[in-house]
N, C-alpha and C positions, 0 to 999 in steps of 0.2 A: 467533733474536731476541735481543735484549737485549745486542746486541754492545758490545765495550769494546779500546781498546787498551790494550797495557801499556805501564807508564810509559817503560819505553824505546822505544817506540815499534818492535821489530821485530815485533810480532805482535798479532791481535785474536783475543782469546776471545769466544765468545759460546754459548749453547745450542741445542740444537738438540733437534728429537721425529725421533727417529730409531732409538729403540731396543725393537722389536717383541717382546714376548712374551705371546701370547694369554690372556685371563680369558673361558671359557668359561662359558655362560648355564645354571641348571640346572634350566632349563625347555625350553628347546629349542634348535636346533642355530643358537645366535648367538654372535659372540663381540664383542670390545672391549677395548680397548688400554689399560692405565694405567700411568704410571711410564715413560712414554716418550721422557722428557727425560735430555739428558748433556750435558755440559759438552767443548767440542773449541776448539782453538787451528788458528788459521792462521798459516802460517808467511809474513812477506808478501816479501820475499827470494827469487829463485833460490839464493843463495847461505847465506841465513840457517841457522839453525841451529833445532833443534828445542827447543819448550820442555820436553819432557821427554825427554832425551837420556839414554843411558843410560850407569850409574854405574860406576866402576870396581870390579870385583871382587876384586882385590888389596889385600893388606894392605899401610899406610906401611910404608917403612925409616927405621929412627931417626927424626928429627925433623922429615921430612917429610910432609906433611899431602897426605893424599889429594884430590882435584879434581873436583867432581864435575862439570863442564864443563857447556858449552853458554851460553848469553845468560845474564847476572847476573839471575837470578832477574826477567825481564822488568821487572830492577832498574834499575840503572844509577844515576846521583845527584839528587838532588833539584837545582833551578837553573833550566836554560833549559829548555826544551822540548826534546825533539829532533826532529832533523830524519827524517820519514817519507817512507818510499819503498816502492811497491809495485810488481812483476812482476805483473803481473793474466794473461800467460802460464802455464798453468800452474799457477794457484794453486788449483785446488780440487784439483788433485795434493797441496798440501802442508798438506790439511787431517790435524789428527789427535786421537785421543779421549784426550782427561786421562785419568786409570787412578782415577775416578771414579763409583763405582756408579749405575745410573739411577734416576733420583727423579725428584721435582715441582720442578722449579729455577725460580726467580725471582729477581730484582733481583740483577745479579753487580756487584760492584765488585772493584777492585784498586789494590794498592798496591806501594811496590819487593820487599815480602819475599812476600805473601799474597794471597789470590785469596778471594774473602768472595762467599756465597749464601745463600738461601733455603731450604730446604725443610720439606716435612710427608709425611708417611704417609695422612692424613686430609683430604678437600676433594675439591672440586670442581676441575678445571686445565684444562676444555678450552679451545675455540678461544676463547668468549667469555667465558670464566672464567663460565658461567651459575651461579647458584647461589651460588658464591663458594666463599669456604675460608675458615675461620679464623686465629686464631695460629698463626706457622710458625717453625720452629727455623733460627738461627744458625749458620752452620757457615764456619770457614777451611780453607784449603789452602797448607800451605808450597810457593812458588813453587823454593826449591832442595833441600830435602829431600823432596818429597811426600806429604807425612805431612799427610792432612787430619784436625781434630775439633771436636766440637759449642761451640761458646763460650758459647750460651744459649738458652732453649729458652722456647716461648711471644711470640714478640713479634710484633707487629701489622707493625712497619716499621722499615728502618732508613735512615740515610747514614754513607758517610766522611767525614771530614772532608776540607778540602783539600790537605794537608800529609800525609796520609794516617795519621796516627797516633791516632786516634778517631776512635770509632762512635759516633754518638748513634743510640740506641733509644728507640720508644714501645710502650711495653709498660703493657695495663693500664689506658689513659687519664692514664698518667704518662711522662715525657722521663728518660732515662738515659743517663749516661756512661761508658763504660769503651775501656780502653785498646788497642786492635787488636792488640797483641798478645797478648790473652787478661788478664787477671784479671776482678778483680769491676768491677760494675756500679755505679754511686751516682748518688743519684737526683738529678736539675737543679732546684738549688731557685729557685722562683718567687715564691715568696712577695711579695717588695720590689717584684717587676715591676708598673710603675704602666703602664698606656695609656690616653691622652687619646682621648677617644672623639667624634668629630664625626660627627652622624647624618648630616647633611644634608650635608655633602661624600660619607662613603660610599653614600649611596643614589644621590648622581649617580656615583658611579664603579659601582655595581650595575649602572644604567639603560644607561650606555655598553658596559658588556662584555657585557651580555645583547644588545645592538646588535648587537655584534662576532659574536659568537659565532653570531648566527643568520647572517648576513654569510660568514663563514668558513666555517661547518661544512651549513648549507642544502643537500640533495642536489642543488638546481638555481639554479645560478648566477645567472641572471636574476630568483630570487626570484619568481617567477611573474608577472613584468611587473610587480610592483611598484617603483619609484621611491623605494630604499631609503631612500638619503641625506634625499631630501624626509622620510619619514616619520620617519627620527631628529629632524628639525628639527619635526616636529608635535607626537610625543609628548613629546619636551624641553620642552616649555612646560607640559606637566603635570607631568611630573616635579619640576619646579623648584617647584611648588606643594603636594607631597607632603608631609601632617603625621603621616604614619606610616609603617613599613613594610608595614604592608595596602595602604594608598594606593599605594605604591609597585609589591607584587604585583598591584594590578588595574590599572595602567598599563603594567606589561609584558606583562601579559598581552593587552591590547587591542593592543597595536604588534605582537606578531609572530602575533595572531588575522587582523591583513591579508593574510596568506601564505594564508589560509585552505585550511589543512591541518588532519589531523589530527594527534596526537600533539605539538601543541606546548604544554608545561604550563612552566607556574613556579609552583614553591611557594618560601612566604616560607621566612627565615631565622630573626631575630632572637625566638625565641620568649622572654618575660621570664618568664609562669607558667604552672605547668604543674595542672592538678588532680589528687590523688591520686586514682586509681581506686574506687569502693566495693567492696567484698571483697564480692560475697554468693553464696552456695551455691545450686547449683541440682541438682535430682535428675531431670532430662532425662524431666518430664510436665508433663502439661497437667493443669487442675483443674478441676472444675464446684463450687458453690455449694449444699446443701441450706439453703435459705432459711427452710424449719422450725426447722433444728436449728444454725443460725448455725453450719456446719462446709462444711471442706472436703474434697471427695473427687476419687480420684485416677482423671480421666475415660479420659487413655493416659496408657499407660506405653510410652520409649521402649526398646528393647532392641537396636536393632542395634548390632553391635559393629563399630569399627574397628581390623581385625587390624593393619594396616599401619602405623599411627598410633600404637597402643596405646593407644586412648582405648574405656571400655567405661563405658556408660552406668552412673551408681550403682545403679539398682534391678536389675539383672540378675545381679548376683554371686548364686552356687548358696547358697540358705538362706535368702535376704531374703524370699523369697513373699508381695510387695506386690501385690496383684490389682486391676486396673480395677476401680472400683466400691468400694474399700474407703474406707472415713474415715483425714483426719488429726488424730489428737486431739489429742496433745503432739511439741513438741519439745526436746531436752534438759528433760524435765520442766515444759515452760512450755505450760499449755493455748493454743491454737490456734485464732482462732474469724474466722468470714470474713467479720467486720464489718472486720477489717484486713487489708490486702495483705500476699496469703499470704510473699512475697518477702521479705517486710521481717523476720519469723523468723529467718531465715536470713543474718542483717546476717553478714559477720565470722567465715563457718562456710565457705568454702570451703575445701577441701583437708584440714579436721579431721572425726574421727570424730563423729559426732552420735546421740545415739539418738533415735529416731521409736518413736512410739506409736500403732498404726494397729488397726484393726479392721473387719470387716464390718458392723457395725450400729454406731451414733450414741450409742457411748456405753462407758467407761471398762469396764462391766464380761465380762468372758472377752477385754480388749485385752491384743493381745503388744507387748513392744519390739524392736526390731531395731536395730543400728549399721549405719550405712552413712557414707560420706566424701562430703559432696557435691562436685559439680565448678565450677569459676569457670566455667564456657561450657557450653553445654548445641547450642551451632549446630551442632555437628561430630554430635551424636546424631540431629538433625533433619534433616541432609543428607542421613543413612546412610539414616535411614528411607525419605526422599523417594525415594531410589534404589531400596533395595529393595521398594516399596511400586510403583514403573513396572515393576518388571520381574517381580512376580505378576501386575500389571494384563495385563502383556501375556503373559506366559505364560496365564494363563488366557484372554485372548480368542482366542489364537492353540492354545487346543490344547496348547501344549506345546511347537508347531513355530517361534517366533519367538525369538529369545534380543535380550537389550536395554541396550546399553552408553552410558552418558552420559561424556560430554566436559563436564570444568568448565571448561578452561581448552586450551594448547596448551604448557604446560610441566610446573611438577612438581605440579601436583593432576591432573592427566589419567595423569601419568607412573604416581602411588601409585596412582588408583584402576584403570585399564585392564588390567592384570594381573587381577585379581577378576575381571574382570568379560569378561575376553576368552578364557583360558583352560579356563572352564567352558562354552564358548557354540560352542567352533569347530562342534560338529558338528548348529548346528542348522542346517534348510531356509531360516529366513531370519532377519536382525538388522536393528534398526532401530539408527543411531547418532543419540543426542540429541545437538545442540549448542547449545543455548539457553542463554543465559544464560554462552557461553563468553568469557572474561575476557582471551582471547589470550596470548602469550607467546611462542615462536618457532613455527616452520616443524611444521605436522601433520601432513605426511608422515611423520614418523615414525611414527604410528598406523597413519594407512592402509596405509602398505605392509607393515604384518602382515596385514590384512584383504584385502589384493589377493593373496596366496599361494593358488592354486592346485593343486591335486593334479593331476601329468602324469604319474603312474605310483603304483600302490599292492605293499605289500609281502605275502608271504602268509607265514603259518606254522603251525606245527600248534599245538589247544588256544590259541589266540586270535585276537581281532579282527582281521582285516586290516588295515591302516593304511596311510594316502598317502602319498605323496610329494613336497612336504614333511608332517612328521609333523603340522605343527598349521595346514594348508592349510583356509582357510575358501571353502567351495563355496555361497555363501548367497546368496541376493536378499535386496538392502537399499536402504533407505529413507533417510535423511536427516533431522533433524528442529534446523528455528534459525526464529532472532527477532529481533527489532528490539535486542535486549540484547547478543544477540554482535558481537562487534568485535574488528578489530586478527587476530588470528592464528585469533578468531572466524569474523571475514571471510573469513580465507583455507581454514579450512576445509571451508566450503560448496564454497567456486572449485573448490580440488583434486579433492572430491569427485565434480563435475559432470565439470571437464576429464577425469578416469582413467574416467570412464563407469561409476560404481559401483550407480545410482540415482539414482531422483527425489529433489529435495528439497521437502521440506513444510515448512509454517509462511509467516514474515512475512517483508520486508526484511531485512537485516542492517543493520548500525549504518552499514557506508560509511565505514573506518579501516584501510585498508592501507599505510601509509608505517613505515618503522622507523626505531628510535633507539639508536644504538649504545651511548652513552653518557648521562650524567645533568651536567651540568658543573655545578659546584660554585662558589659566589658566595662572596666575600667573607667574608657574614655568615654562611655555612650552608646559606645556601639553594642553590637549584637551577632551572635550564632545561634544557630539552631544544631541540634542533636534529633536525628528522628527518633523515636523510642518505642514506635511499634508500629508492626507493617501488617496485611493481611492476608491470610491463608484460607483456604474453603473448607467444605464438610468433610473433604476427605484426606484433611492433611498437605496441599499441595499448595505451593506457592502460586498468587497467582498476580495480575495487572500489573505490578510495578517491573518496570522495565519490557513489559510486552503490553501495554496498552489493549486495550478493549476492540478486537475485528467484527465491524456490523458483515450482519447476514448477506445484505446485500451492500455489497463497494461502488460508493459514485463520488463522485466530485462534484464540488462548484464549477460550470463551464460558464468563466472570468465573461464572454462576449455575450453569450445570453443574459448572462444578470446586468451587464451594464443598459441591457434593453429592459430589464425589470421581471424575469422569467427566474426563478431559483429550480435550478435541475433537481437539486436532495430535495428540495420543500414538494416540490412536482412529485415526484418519486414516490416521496410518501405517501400523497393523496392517492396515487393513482393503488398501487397497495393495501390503504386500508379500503378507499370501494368495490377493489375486487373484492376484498372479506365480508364489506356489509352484504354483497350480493349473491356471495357462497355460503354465508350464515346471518342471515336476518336474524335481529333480536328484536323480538313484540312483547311487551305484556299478556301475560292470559287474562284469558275472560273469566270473570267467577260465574260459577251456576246462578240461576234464577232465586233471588231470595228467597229462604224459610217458608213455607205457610205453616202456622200452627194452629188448629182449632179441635 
């Protein structure tokens, strides 16, 4: 990818993920590829010459200068262009690798002397750059000496110029200049830059290219028998009437809602104000009111910890022994009384140590102080809980014999929590997997096909457990559990689910969002539209999930009055269905015959 010719035109560099050395998992027998990009030249000539030819070994005599041959530095002169010619006989024979270590390579440019990349140590690079990557370092390569080094370290992005003698870099949320052959950097002053700003010409050029773009990039050409052109000339008459850019975003948003698809969002751009967030501290519990004693006391305490995240709720650090049921009487020395919102104490106290004044009984005297930090977000303590709090539910109605892993999403919060909660579970008789509430993201076969690993042979040895084959082969009857909330890769979860024949699924509808969007395309002002560009169909040709959402086997609901008692009817549901299955198909280990004797 990212191919480029050199200026002389006998050759195109570009990158390639071609360079394989395994990062082994160390948890189990998986592995995965990083740093698999290198930088190679194709030579486009039968006759041409290589671009790294090799140097003479010999030392000058007198005043002759050594040669280190081959195409001038895929140089030649600045001027006309030249004229290209390609042997397409043959040519993947005359591919060959820079003598270029493998990294994360992106955006290569060149010039007559140097060859200019990308890269980082750190990020994300795969196929869809998921995730991303941050600032990435700078780096040339001399096209006749081959001597590459870092020229700058941290920047968001760069270009050559077209003369090829400067780089401008954005580094920072600031524009920088410096010389392509290496020195310092200075920074592009802007200041004097005036722009004439006309809304109402750019909102119609916004309207037009959100046209275009659905037009262009729509996975289906026909636009699903809509009658594009007419509908640019319908919504154009609103647009022309737009006194805002809100106005603006609900008009495009209605024009390409005719496609009626999912996944087609536009958010505005031109945001003018922004409100400062309020700082306030939260200590990850819930409060009840002694209406006697105008105080408040601390009704749960949350304490699940998120190892992976490294977020641990404030009241759980070793020494604080804040007890459900204890008073809060002061904070940093300021009585506390629950005629006012408890919340509002705590204005301006996130992130800083605070002493709290708590006691067992309603009142200052035998009260200890304790420091604690409060946190800005207390949602990620109440997640953990929620989780851990299904999965004693179902351990305990199951005996012991169910293990219970929830799905948030189908990217990287399913990615964080599923390890927790998959590798302590392989060896029960049965798993429910939740997917409620899943927020989608890419392809969940990645999940499932940890959970489809089967044991076809187990290991023996002396003074321990025997063990399958594969080591973390899940042998389980399982259940399914989604709602009318999940969608998008939500969606697809159920489907896979059902299609691999894993189990039933329980709960409601799915939301009915299976198209994807490769991209986010960038407006003008900032803003943004999506184009979905491909939707999905099954083995046999047939449309399916989007707009009819995923029907479980069995239909239930959350019943709103039992769960406010702590009872989840779908979570229930589902236990009660896979231990019928543990009990109409028990899965045991076989026994191996009696060791060998040989004599």
């Amino acid at each position: 990818f990212n191919p480029l010719f050199t200026t002389d035109g006998e050759h195109i560099i570009f990158i390639s993920n071609r360079r394989f050395e395994p990062t082994y998992c160390d948890l189990e027998w998986e592995m995965i590829y990083r740093e698999i990009a290198g930088i190679y030249a194709v030579t486009l000539k039968k006759e041409g010459k290589s671009l790294v030819p090799f140097k003479s070994d010999e030392e000058p005599v007198g005043t002759e200068t050594a040669v280190a041959g081959g195409s001038s530095g895929a140089g030649g002169t600045t001027g006309a262009a030249p004229s290209v010619h390609i042997d397409f006989d043959g040519i993947t024979d005359r591919v060959e690798a820079l003598p270029i270590a493998k990294g994360n390579y992106r955006s290569l440019a060149v010039n007559e002397r140097s060859l200019f990349w990308l890269n980082s140590d750190e990020g994300n690079f795969n196929r869809f750059e998921v995730a991303g990557h941050g600032p990435m370092n700078l780096f040339s390569w001399s096209l006749k000496s081959g001597k590459g080094s870092q020229l700058v370290e941290g920047i968001d992005d760069y270009r050559l110029s077209a003369d090829g003698s400067t780089i401008v870099l954005r580094k920072a949320g600031g524009i920088l200049l410096m010389p392509a052959d290496g020195g310092d950097a200075s920074p592009l002053k802007l200041t004097d830059l005036k722009v004439w700003h006309d809304p109402v010409s750019e909102w119609k050029q916004i309207f037009n290219e959100a046209w275009r773009m659905e037009r262009d990039y729509y996975y289906e050409p026909g636009m699903h028998g809509q009658d594009w052109p007419a509908l640019r000339l319908k919504y154009e008459k609103l647009a022309d009437r737009a006194t805002c850019r809100q106005d603006l975003t609900f008009i495009i948003g209605e024009m390409i809602a005719e496609l009626n698809t999912s996944h087609t969002y536009v958010y505005g751009g031109d945001s003018k104000r922004r409100a400062e967030p309020v700082n306030t501290g939260m200590l990850g519990a819930d409060y009840s009111v002694d209406k006697q004693n105008n105080l408040y006391r601390f009704s749960k305490i949350y304490r699940e910890k998120d190892w992976s995240r490294e977020e641990w709720p404030p009241l759980s650090k070793p020494g604080i022994n804040i007890a459900e049921g204890d008073y809060l009487l002061r904070i940093n020395n300021t009585d506390v009384k629950a005629d006012r919102e408890v919340y509002s104490y705590f204005t301006g106290l996130a992130g800083k140590q605070v002493s709290l004044t708590v006691n067992s009984k309603p009142t200052l005297t035998g009260a200890r102080e304790v420091t604690v930090v409060p946190a800005g977000s207390e949602s990620r303590y109440r997640y953990m809980d929620w989780l851990e709090s299904n999965r004693l539910a179902v351990d305990k109605a199951s005996g012991g014999k169910i293990g219970y892993i929830y799905l948030p999403d189908t990217w990287n919060g399913s990615a964080t929590d599923f390890p927790r909660y998959f590798y302590s579970q392989t060896k029960k008789e049965g798993l429910i997997i939740d997917g409620r509430f899943n927020g989608g993201g890419l392809d969940p076969e990645i999940f499932l096909q940890r959970l489809q690993k089967k044991p076809h042979a187990f290991w023996t040895r002396r003074q321990s457990a025997d063990q399958p084959i594969p080591h973390l082969a899940v042998d389980a009857h399982m259940a399914l559990i989604t709602n009318r909330y999940a969608g998008s890769g939500g969606d697809e979860l159920p489907y896979e689910f059902r299609w691999f024949g894993m189990g039933p699924i329980i709960g409601t509808r799915t939301w009915g969002g299976l198209v994807g969007v490769s991209m986010f395309i960038e407006l003008i002002d900032g803003g943004t539209i999506t184009a979905p560009d491909y939707r999905i169909y099954n083995e046999k040709g047939e449309w399916v999930v989007e707009n009819e959402g995923v029907t479980p086997d069995i239909i239930i609901d959350v019943d709103s009055k039992k769960y406010s008692e702590g009872y989840d009817t779908q979570l229930m549901k589902a236990v009660e269905v896979v231990m019928q299955k543990i009990s109409e198909e028990p899965r045991s280990w076989p026994q191996h015959k009696p060791y060998p004797v040989d004599r």
